[in-house]
N, C-alpha and C positions, 0 to 999 in steps of 0.2 A: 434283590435278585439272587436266588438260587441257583447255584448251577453243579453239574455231579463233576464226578472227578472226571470221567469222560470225555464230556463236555471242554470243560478247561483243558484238559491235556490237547484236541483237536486243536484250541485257539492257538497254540503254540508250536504245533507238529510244524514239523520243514517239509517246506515244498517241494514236487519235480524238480529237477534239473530243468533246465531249459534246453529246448532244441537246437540242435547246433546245424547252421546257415552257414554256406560260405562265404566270403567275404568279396564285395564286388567289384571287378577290376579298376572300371570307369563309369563315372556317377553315371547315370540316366538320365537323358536328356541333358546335356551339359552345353554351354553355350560358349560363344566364341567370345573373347573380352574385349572388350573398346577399346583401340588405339589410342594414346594420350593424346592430347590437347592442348595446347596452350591457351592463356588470357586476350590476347590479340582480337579474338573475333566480343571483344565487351569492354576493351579500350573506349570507345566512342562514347560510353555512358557515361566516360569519368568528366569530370567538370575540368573548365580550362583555370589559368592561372588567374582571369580576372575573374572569374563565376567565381573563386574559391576565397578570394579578395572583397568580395561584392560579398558573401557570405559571413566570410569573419565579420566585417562590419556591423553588421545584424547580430550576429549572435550573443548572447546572454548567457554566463554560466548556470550551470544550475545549481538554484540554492540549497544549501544543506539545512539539517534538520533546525541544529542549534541556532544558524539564523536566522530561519524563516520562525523561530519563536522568540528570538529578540527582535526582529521585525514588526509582528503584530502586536507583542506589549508596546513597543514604542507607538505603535498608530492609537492602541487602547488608549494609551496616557495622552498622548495627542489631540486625539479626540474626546476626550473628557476632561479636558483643559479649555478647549474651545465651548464645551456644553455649561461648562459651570460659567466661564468668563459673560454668555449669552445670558442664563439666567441672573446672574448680577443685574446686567445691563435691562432687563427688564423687569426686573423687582422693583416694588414704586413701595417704601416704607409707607407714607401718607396715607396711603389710598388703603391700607388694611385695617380692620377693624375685630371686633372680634363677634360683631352680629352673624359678619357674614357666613360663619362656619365655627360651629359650634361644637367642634371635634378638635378645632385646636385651642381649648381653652384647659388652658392648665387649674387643676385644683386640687392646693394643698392644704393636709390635714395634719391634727397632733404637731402641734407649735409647741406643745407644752415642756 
């Protein structure tokens, strides 16, 4: 991109002033502000002492990060304790052979 000296000088020339407005008394259209409030009229939605009693009871904290992943290894280990305990319990040594699967036949070579 070429540009003359002109050119560049323009990109940097200072601008007009700005026109001077005068300043306005009171905003435009300006509204009147809401008289305070109090809580009173949303009392009724708060729960009573037995609702809140009845409530703790139910309630459950909520579990944090580092428990809920000591949590789940403990259910992993848990559960893969009860998976191996099961396949014990159904392993029958007798009944396997090596006809039947011929993928589990070990064969070793170079004895020498």
């Amino acid at each position: 991109l070429i540009m003359s000296m002109h050119q560049l000088a323009q990109l940097f020339k200072a601008r007009d002033p700005l026109e001077y407005m005068k300043p306005y008394i009171e905003q435009v259209g300006k509204k009147r502000p809401l008289p305070y409030t109090g809580v009173a009229w949303c009392v009724s939605a708060f729960e009573t002492p037995e609702e809140y009693e009845e409530i703790m009871k139910t309630w459950k904290p909520i579990e944090q990060r580092k428990e809920r992943r000591i949590r789940i290894a403990q259910e992993r280990k848990e559960s893969s304790v009860v998976r191996v305990q099961e396949a014990i319990e159904r392993w029958n040594p007798s009944g396997y052979t090596f006809d039947t699967d011929a993928y589990k036949t070990l064969f070793v070579g170079r004895l020498s």
